[in-house]
N, C-alpha and C positions, 0 to 999 in steps of 0.2 A: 460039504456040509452046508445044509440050509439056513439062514438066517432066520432069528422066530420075527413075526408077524407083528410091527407097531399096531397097537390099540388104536381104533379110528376113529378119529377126534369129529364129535357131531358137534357141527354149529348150531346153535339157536338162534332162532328168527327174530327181528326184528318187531318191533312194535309194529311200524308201515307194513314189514310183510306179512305177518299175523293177522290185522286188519283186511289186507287184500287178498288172503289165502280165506278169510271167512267169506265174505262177500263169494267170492269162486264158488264157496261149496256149496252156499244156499242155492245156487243154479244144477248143481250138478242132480242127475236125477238117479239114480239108482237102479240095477237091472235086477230083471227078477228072478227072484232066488241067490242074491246075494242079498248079507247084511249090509245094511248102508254104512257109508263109510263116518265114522265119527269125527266129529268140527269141532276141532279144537276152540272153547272157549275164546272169543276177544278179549285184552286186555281190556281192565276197564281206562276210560279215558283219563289223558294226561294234565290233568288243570293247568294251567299256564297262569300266571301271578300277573295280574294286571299292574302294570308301572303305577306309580303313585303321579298323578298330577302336576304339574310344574309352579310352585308357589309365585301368587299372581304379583309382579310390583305395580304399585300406584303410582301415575303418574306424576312428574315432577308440579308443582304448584306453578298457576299462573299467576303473573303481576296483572291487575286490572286497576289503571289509571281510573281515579276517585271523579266521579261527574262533576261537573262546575255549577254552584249553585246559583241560580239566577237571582239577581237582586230584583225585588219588587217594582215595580214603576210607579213613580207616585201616581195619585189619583186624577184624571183629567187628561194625562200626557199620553201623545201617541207616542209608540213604540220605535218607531222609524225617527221620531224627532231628534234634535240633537241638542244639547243642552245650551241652555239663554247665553250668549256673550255677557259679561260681567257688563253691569254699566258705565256709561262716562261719568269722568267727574263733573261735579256740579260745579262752574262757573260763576262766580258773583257776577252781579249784574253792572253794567257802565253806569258810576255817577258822575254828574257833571261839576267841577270847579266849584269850590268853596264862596261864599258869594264875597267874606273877606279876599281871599287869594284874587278874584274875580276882578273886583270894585281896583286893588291895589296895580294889578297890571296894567287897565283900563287907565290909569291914573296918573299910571307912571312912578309912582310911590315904591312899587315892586318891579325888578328885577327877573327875567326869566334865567334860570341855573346853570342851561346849556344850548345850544341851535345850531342844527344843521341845516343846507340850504341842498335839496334836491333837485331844484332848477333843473332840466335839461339831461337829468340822464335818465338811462333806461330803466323800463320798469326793473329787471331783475338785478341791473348794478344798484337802484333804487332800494330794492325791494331788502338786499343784500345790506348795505349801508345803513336803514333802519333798524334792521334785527340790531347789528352790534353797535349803532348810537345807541341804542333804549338799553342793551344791557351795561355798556358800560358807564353812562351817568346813573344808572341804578347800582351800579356796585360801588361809585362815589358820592352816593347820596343824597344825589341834587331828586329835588320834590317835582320841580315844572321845567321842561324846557320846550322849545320850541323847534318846531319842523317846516320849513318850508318847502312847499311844492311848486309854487307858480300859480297863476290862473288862469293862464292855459288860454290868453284872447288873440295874441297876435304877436307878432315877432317873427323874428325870420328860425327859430326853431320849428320843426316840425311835432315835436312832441310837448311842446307848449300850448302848439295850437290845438290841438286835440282834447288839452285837459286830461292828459287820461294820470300822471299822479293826482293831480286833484280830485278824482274821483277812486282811484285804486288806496289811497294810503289812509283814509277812514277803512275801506273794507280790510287790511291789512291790520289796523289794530281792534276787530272784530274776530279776529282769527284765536283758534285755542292759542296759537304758538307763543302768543306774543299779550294775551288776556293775563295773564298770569302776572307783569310786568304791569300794565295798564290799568290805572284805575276809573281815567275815565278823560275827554278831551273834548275840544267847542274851537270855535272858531276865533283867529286871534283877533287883537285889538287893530285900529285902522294903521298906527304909526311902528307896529309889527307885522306890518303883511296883508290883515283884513284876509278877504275870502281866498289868497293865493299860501295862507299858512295856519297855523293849529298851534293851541297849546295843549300840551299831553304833560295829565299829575299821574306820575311813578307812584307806584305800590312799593311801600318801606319792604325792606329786608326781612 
């Protein structure tokens, strides 16, 4: 006994084969005295959905350091200059001996407060020795004292003979360091020294 006959199952073509089964047929030509063979319609085409965009991000913020504003240059000033040094202070000027103080040492009436004698040593032991003579009878309040240097004509010193405190210890109370202390100094009297020593009047406190 025969088995009946499964129903045979027709595939349907593909969209791509539908397509390339038309394309085939618009070539194919037809003989004659046959009907041409009918072309199956193409599907119509498949729209495809365009992706949407990718939402844009903005870039992160930048820091931008704020410019430096240039100050003005005053008027007349070159640019390259550099600004003035503050100035020195202003220095009173040397006055000389009171003509009472003056008259009374000459006289012998007055008394000089303090006196060192420089005699013979070196300018800078010298030099050294005045600084702190002058500061410390000025921190005990003597008004005049007296300095001797030598005058420097002859002797068996060598730095006598030169004169050279006789000539350095005026410019030494010339100096800022020691102006400040100094109010002003002359040449002593003959029975104090004469041209080998000095009296020097302290500036009060």
């Amino acid at each position: 006994m025969t088995e009946p006959r499964r129903p045979r199952r027709v595939r349907r073509l593909t969209t791509e084969e539908s397509r390339l089964w038309a394309e085939i047929s618009r070539l194919i030509v037809p003989l004659r005295g046959r009907a041409p063979v009918p072309v199956a319609p193409s599907p119509p085409p498949v729209s495809v959905p365009t992706p949407a965009p990718a939402p844009t991000v903005p870039p992160p913020p930048q820091f931008v350091r704020p410019a430096k504003v240039a100050r003005p240059a005053p008027k007349g000033a070159s640019k390259s200059a550099s600004p003035p040094p503050p100035p020195a202070p202003v220095l009173p000027p040397l006055a000389p001996l009171e003509r009472r103080v003056r008259t009374g040492l000459r006289r012998g009436s007055r008394s000089v407060d303090a006196a060192i004698d420089l005699h013979g040593m070196r300018q800078s032991e010298a030099h050294a020795a005045l600084i702190g003579f002058l500061h410390r009878s000025r921190a005990s309040g003597h008004a005049v004292v007296l300095v001797v240097t030598g005058k420097g004509g002859g002797g068996d010193d060598p730095y006598a003979e030169r004169g050279v405190l006789r000539r350095s210890v005026p410019h030494w109370l010339r100096l800022p360091e020691l102006r400040p202390l100094v109010v002003g100094f002359e040449e002593a009297a003959h029975h104090h020294g004469g041209g080998g020593a000095l009296y020097i009047r302290l500036r009060r406190r």
